[in-house]
KEFIVEX-37818 format. One record per residue (C-alpha): residue in three letters; y, x, z; residue number from 0. Coordinates in steps of 0.02 Angstrom, whole numbers, plus 50000, padded with zeros to 5 digits. Last residue first. Layout:
  residuo      y      x      z  num
      ALA      Y      X      Z  NUM
...
//
This chain:
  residuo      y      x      z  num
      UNK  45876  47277  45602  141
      UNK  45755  47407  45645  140
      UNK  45799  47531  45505  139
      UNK  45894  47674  45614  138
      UNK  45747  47737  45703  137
      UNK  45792  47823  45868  136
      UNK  45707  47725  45986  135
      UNK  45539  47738  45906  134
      UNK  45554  47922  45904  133
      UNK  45563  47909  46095  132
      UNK  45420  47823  46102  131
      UNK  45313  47932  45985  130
      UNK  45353  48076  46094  129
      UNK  45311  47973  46247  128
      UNK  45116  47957  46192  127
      UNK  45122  48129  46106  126
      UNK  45165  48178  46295  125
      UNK  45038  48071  46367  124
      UNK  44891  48129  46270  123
      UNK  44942  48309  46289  122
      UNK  44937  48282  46482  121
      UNK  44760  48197  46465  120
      UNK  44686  48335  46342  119
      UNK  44729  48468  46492  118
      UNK  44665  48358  46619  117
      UNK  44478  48322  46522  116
      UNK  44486  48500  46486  115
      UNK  44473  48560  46660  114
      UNK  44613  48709  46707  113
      UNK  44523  48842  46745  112
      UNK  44508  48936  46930  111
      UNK  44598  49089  47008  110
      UNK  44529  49124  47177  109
      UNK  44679  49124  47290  108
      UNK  44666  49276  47422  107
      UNK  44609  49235  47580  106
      UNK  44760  49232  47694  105
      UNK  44805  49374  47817  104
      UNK  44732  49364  48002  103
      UNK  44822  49316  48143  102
      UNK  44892  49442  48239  101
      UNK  45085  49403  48202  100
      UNK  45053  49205  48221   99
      UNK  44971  49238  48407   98
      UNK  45107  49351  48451   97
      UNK  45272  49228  48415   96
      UNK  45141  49119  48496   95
      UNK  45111  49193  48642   94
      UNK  45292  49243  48652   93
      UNK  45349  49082  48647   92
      UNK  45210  49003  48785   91
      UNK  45298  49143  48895   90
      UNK  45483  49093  48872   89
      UNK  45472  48925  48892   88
      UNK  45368  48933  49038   87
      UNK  45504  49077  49106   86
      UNK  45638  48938  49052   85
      UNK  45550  48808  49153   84
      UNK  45565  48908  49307   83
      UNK  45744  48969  49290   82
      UNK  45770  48779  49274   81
      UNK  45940  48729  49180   80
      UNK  45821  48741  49027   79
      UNK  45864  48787  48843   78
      UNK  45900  48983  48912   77
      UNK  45750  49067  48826   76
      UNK  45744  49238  48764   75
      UNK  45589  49329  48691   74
      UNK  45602  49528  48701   73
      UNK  45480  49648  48596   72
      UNK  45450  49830  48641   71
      UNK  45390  49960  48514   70
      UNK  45545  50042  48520   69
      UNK  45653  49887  48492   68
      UNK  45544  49790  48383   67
      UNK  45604  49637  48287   66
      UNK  45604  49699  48120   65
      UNK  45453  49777  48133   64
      UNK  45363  49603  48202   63
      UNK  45226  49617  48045   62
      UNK  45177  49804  48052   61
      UNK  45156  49804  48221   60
      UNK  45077  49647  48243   59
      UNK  44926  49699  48111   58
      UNK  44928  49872  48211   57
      UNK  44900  49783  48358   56
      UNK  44783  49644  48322   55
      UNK  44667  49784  48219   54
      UNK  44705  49886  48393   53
      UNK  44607  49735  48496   52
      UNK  44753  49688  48607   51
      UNK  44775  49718  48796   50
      UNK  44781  49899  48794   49
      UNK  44977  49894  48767   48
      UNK  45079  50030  48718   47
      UNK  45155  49984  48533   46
      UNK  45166  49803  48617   45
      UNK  45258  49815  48759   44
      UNK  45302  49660  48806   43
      UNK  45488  49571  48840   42
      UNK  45526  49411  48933   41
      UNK  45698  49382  48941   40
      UNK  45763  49209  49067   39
      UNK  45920  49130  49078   38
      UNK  45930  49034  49236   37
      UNK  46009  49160  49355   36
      UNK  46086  49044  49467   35
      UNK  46276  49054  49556   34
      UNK  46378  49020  49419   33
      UNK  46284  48855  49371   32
      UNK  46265  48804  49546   31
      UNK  46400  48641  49528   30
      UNK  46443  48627  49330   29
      UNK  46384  48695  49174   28
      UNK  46450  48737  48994   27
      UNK  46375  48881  48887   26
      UNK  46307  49048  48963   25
      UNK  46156  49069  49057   24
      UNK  46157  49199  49207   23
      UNK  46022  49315  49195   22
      UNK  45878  49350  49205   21
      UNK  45743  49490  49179   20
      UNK  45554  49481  49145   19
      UNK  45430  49614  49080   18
      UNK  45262  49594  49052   17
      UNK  45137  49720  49058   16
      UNK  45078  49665  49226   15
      UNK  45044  49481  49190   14
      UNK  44903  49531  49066   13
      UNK  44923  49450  48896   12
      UNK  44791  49352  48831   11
      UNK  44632  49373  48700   10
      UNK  44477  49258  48731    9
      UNK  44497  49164  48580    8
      UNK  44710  49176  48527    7
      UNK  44834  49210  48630    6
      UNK  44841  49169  48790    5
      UNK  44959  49179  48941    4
      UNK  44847  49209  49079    3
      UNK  44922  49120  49259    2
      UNK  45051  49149  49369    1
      UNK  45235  49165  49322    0
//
């Protein structure tokens, strides 16, 4: 499939370190379904590639363990009838599958105070409803 498949900024993956197979795509069909190979995997080397900065790498790495086979991750798409439109599918997927697994952690949450004003407010309202409730339950309001 021509054309770069980016990730993020200037970063994409090079066409030659990807990896496509098909295959036939199961579920129902009819006329040419047993005769196309529609179901598309794209997989990508990713302990081995030079196209990522290695901070990008290692942070993918360590975050896509669990779907590493040897280093090597697969994306499968079969959604489309189109062999075409399934490699599509299957490229912008793992561009983003890679773009979410280099991004950069969080900032960590910078603990703040309460205000006072909100604080006094929420103890305001619950004496408010405190004394409501006790108002229900007085027996002498015949």
């Amino acid at each position: 499939m021509p054309g770069p498949h980016v990730i993020r900024g200037s970063v994409s993956l090079p066409e030659a370190e990807l990896l496509w197979r098909f295959s036939r795509s199961s579920g129902p069909g009819g006329q040419h379904v047993n005769t196309s190979d529609s179901k598309v995997e794209l997989s990508f080397d990713l302990a081995k590639t030079e196209a990522l900065p290695e901070v990008w790498k290692q942070r993918a790495l360590e975050r896509l363990a669990g779907r590493l086979v040897d280093g090597v991750v697969t994306v499968r798409s079969s959604e489309h009838r189109s062999q075409w439109r399934n490699r599509e599918s299957a490229a912008v997927r793992l561009a983003a599958l890679l773009a979410e697994a280099t991004a950069p952690p969080p900032k960590p949450r910078k603990q703040t105070r309460i205000p006072r004003g909100i604080n006094e407010r929420r103890l305001r309202e619950k004496k408010q409803r405190s004394e409501t409730k006790r108002g229900r339950s007085e027996r002498n309001w015949n």
